[in-house]
Every structure is written in structure tokens, then in C-alpha cells.
N, C-alpha and C positions, 0 to 999 in steps of 0.2 A: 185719304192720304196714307198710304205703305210707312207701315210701324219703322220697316226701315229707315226712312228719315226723320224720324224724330233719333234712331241710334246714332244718325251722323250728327242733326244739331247737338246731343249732348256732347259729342267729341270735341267737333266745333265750339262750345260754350265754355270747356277748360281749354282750348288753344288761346281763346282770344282771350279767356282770362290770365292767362300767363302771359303773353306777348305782350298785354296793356299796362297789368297789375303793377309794375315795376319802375313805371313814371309815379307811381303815387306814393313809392315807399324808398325813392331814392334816398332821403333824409336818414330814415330808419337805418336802412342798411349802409350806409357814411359810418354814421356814428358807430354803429355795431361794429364794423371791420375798421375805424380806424382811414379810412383815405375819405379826399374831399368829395363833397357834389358834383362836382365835374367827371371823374374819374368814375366814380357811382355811375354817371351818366352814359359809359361807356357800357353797362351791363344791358342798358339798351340797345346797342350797335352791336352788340357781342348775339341776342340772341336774332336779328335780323340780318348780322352775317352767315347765323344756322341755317335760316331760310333760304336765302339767295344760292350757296352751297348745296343743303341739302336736296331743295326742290326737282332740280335736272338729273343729279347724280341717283337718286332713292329710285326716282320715278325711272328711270333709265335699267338700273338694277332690276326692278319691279318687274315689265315687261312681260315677261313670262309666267307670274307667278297667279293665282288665284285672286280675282279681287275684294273679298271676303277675308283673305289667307291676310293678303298686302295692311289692308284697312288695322287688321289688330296685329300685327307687324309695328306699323307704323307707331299707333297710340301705344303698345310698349314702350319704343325708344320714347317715346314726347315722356309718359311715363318716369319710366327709370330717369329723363334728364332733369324734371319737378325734383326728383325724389335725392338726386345726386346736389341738386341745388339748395335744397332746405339741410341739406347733411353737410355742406361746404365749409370744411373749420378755416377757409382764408378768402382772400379777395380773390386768387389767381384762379381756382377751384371752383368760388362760384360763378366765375368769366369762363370757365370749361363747362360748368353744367348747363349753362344758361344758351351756349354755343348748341350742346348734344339735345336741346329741349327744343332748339328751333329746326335743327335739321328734316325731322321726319315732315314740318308743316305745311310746305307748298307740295310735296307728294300727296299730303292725306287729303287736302283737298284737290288736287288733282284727279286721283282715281276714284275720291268721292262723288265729283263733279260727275263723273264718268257712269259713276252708277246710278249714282241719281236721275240722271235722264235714261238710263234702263230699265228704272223701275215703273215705269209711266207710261200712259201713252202717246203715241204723237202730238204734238201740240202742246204738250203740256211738260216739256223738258225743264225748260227755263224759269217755272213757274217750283219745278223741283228740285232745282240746284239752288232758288233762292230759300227756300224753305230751309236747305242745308244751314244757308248762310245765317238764318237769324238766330241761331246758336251763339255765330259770332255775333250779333248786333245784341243779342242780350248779355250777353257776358258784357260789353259798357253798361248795362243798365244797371245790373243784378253784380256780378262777378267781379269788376273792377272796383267799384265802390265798396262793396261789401270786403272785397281782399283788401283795399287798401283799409279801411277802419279795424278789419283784424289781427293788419300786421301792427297797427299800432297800437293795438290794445295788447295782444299776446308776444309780438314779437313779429318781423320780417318772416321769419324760419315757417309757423305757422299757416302762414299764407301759403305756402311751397306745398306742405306736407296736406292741408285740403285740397289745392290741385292734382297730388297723387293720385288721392282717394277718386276725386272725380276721373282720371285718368282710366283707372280702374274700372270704377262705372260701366266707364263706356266701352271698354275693353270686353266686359261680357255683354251690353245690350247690344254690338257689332256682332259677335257671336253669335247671341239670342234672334236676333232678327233681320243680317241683314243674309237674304238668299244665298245659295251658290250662283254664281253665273258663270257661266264658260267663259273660257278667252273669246273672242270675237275670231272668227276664219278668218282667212287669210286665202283659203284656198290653195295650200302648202302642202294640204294631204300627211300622208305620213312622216312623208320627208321635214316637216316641219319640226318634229321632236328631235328633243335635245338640247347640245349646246349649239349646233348648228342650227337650229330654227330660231334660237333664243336669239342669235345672232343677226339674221335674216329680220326679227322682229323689232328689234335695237336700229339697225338700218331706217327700217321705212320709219321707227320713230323720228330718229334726227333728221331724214329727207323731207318729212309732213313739219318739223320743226323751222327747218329753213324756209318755209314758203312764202313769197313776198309781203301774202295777205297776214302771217300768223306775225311777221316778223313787226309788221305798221302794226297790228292790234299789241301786241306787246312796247313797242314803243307809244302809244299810246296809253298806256298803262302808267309806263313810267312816267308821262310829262302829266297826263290828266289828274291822276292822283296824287300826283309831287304838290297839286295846287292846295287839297285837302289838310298836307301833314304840314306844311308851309305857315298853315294857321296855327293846326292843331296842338304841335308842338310846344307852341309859346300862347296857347289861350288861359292857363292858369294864371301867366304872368300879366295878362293884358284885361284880365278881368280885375285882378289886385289892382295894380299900376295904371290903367286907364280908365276904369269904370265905376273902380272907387267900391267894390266889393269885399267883404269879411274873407279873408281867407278860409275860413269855415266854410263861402259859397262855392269853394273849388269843385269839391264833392256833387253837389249838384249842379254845377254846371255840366261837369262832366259826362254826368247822368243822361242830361238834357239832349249832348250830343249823343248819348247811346238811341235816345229816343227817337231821333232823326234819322238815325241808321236803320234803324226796324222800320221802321217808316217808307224810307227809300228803300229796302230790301223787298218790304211784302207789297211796294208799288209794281217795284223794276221786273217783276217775276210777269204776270198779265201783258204788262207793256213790252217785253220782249219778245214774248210768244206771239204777240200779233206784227210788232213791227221791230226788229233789231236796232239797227243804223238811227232810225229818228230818234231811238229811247236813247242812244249815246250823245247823239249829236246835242239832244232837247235837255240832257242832263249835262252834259260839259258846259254848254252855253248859260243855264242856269247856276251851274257854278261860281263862272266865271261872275256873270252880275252879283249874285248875293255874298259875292267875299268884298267886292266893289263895295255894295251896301251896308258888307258891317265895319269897314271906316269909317263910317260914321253915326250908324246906329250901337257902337260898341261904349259911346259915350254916354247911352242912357241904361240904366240897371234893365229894366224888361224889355225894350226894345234888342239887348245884347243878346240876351236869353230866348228871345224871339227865332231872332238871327243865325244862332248858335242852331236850334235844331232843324230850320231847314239846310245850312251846311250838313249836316251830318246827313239827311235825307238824301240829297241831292247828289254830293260825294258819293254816298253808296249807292247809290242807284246808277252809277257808270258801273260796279264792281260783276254783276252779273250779266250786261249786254258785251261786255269784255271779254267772260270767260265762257258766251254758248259761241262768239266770234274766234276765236281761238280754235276753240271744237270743232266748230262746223268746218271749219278751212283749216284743220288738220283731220278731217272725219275719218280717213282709212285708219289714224293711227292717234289718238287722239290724248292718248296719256301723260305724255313729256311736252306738248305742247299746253294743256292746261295744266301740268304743275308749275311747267316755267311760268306761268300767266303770275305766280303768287312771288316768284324771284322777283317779277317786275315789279307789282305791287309796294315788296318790300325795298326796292333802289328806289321809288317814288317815298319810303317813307323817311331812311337816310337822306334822299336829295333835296325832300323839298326842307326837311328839317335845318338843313347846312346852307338852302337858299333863302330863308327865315332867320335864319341865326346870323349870316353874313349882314342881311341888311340889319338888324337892330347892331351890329358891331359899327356899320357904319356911320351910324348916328343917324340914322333914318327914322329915328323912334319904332314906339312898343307895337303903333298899330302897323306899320310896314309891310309884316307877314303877309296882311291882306292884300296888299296891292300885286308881293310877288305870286301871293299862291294865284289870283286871278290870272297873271300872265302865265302861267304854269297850265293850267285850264284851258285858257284859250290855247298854246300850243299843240295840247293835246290835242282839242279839236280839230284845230287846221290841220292835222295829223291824220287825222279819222276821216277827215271832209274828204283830202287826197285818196286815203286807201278806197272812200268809197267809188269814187268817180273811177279810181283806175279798175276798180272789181266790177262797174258798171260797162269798162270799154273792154273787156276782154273775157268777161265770164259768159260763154252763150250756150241755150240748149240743157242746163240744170239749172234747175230751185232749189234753194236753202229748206232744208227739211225743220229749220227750226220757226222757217214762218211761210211754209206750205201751206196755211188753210187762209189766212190775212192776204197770201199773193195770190194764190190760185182763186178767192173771189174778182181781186183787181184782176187781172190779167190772161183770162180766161180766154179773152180776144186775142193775145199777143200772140207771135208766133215762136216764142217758147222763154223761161224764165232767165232771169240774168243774175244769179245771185243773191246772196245777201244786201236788201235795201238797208 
């Protein structure tokens, strides 16, 4: 494995610990600033509006720049936005910082994504972008738990100011190890320099952005994963309220779901590389059933616990056949299509939240989430099922370079490849 990807999971491992950290210290930081839990709650929408914003616009910017240069770019602003956030003397302040801390993150995995599968050899792309990923899937293990018991011991502020520090980090192991790489050609020649090339490069970005396929894998995104945060968001309250657990078990539940997500990430990397399409397909569809199943295994303490980490497996394990589908069907230009991939992610994390929260309003009760995130799931799928048949009836004469050695055994007879299965 290229030293370089262990520089992005540590970036990866303070992003997701700041993105998550913040459901667990809502309490803390109420009190501290004076406004209610609700309002608190809003510092969560605030930094997944950073996302959604900053992901197309950075990654758009970016284009021209080094990707080496882009990467510790990026983890500055996330950086400086930790650092603006632990220094926040009011509520509005730290809803600015918290806003400048998500912006850089669907870029930084976007052009991480993008390297990640450069530094490797064929075949083995997907298996490299997930590797990225379990940065993020450890930060639930490690970095969320751990930030939230230090915000309560030290203080909210605390937690902020060791995300710096990790920011930092990784800010010189980015440096330390991860290669130069050229832009990719274009075949622009000289004429490409400048603001005029920059421009010419910005184009084919948003042209490969709009492509039928990138746009179904993006909508995808949103309804498949809206199924995960549907739960996720109200599992604290469903473990107290339904299950009959110590609120002291929050902590480790949560954990549990971190454990699922590394789980699904270091599955989904192998599974990809050999087959795209079945690993989303096999992974939405299991979704869908195991949110089914913890309506009703959520009423037993270990059975819920059971439950709980193959959601997070399973969940995650759409999260990488999502973004080498993305890639591959924006390939000439691939960089604002896998950032936007993390906009999506994050409307999937807002939506399903709001379609989780609607139904307990409605008097649907605590376990409800489950039933919406599973229709959220299956949407997604039917989603993915369409884009594939339609990528089946009109893509002829190329193979998907990301599962060139899985098609090219099947298909050897055929009279030429059809895409991503």
C-alpha cells in the first residue's frame, strides 16, 4: 500500500471526526452558548451546508491546480475552520466556523479519490479509494467517541482545537508523501495554459458532470444513503426509548456503527474492483432488508447491537461502488464529478434526517426511521437498477477500466464490452 494513502486516511480520520463529533456534544455546546438543543442542532446542518456548497465550487476552482498543491489547500481551510470553531466566543460565529470547516470536504475527497486510484495499478482503484475511506470509518470508532467524552470532560472547545492539531497532521503527511502528479492531458498542448485552459478545463468538468450516468449515480446517492441517516440520526434516541438501554450505552452503540462501516468499507474495495453494479445493487438491497429487521430486533439489547453494525457495513459499502461509478462515467474529467458525489451524500444526510424526524412527528413512533430509511434504500436501488439497464442498452465497444480484469474473463467471447455491470 503507497504511504500515500495512509496521508489521506489521516485527513479523512479528522474530517469525519468533525462532521460526526457534533451530534455527541450538542448538550455541551447548548449549555455553553446559552440557545436550546434544537438550535444546537442546527450546527449540524450548518456544517453539511459547508459540504454540499463547498464540494462543486472548490473542486471547480481546483481544476487547474496541482493535486498534491489542491489536497493541503484544502485540509488548511478544514483546518483554519476547526480552529475558528473551538475560538467561537458566540452561537452565530461558531455556525460560521462550522459552515468554513465543511466547505473544503466533498472537494478533498474528491481529488483524493482521484489520486487514490493513480497511485495503484489497474484493478486495484477501488480497493484504493476505499482504503482512503476508512479514515473516515475510523473516526466513528476512534475519533467520534473519543471527541465526544473529551468534550465532556474538558469542554466542547477542546474537541475543536485536537481536530486542528490532527488537521495539521495531515497537512504535512499530504506533503510528506503524497507524490506530485501532473494534471492529466487533455491534449490541449500549449494552448492549454493559462486562464484559458483553466477554462477549457472547467467546461469539460461541468459537461462530464452532466452525464445521464454521473447524474443517476448521484441521485442515487442521495436516496440510497438518505436510507442510512433516516436511522442513524435518531439511533441514540431509539436505543434509550425502545430498547431500554443506559444512556451511557450511546457511546458504544455508536462505536458499533463505526465498526460496520470499516467493515463495509474494507469489503466494498475487492467487491468493486471485481464487480461495480452487483456490489451497489447487493448492498442497497441489503439495506433495505436489515433496516426492515431492526424494527423489530431493536427491541432486544444485543440483537439491536447486532443489527446496528451490519447497518453501518452495509450503508457503507454503497459509499465506494458510488464514487469509482461517478469516476469512471465522468473519466475524461473526473474531479467535480466525484466531489459533487460527497454534496450528494451530504442531501442524503439532511434528507433522510428530515424524513426520520417527520415520521416520529407524526406519531409514527421511535422505530419508524426504520421503515422510512428502508423505503429510501429501495429507491435508491430502483434508481441504480434503471441507470444500469439504460448503461447496458446504449454503452457499446468500451469496458469499464475499473472492472476490466472480472469483464474481460467473462466476456472474452463477446463482441466487445458494454460498460459498467
Amino acid at each position: 500500500m503507497p504511504l500515500a494513502l495512509l496521508a489521506l486516511a489521516v485527513a479523512a480520520f479528522g474530517i469525519g471526526t468533525t462532521e460526526f463529533v457534533m451530534m455527541g456534544l450538542l448538550p455541551n455546546v447548548a449549555d455553553d452558548l446559552g440557545v436550546s438543543v434544537p438550535a444546537a442542532g442546527h450546527l449540524v446542518s450548518a456544517y453539511a451546508i459547508g459540504v454540499v456548497i463547498g464540494a462543486p465550487l472548490l473542486a471547480a476552482v481546483g481544476v487547474r491546480v496541482p493535486r498534491r498543491r489542491m489536497l493541503i489547500a484544502l485540509m488548511g481551510l478544514f483546518t483554519i475552520g476547526n480552529l475558528a470553531s473551538a475560538l467561537a466566543p458566540g452561537y452565530g460565529t461558531l455556525l460560521a466556523g462550522r459552515v468554513l470547516a465543511g466547505l473544503p470536504h466533498g472537494a478533498f475527497f474528491g481529488v483524493g479519490a482521484v489520486v487514490a486510484a493513480r497511485l495503484v495499478r489497474e484493478g486495484r482503484q477501488a480497493r484504493a479509494v476505499a482504503t482512503m475511506f476508512l479514515g473516515l470509518t475510523v473516526a466513528n470508532i476512534v475519533g467520534v467517541p473519543g471527541g465526544t467524552a473529551l468534550g465532556q470532560q474538558l469542554g466542547w472547545r477542546a474537541t475543536f482545537l485536537v481536530v486542528t492539531v490532527i488537521g495539521l497532521v495531515a497537512m504535512g503527511a499530504l506533503a510528506a508523501l503524497v507524490p506530485h502528479l501532473p494534471l492529466e492531458r487533455r491534449g490541449g498542448g500549449a494552448g492549454d495554459a493559462g486562464a484559458g485552459g483553466a477554462v477549457r478545463e472547467l467546461r469539460r468538468e461541468v459537461r462530464a458532470l452532466g452525464d445521464r450516468q454521473v447524474l443517476l449515480g448521484l441521485l442515487t446517492a442521495v436516496f440510497g444513503f438518505a436510507g442510512v441517516f433516516a436511522l442513524y440520526s435518531y439511533l441514540a434516541s431509539m436505543v434509550t426509548e425502545v430498547t431500554g438501554m443506559a444512556e451511557s450505552s450511546v457511546t458504544v452503540v455508536l462505536a458499533l456503527f463505526g465498526v460496520g462501516m470499516t467493515l463495509g468499507a474494507l469489503a466494498a474495495g475487492p467487491l468493486t474492483d471485481r464487480a461495480l453494479r452487483p456490489t451497489l445493487y447487493g448492498a442497497l438491497g441489503a439495506l433495505a432488508l436489515v433496516l426492515v429487521a431492526f424494527r423489530f430486533t431493536v427491541h432486544v439489547p444485543w440483537a439491536a447491537m447486532a443489527t446496528v453494525v451490519v447497518i453501518g457495513a452495509v450503508g457503507f459499502m454503497t459509499t465506494t461502488p458510488l464514487q469509482m461509478l461517478v469516476m469512471e462515467k465522468a473519466r475524461h474529467a473526473p474531479t467535480l464529478a466525484a466531489a459533487s458525489n460527497h454534496s450528494a451524500f451530504n442531501l442524503a444526510n439532511a434528507g433522510g434526517a428530515w424524513a426520520g424526524g417527520t415520521a416520529i412527528a407524526a406519531g409514527w413512533g421511535w422505530t419508524s426511521p426504520a421503515l422510512v430509511g428502508a423505503a429510501l434504500a429501495v429507491a435508491g436501488l430502483v434508481i441504480a437498477v434503471v441507470a444500469g439497464a439504460l448503461d447496458r442498452g446504449t454503452s457499446t465497444g468500451r469496458r469499464s477500466r475499473v472492472v476490466a480484469r472480472w469483464a474481460g474473463a467473462r466476456e472474452a467471447g463477446d463482441r466487445g464490452g458494454a460498460g459498467v455491470r
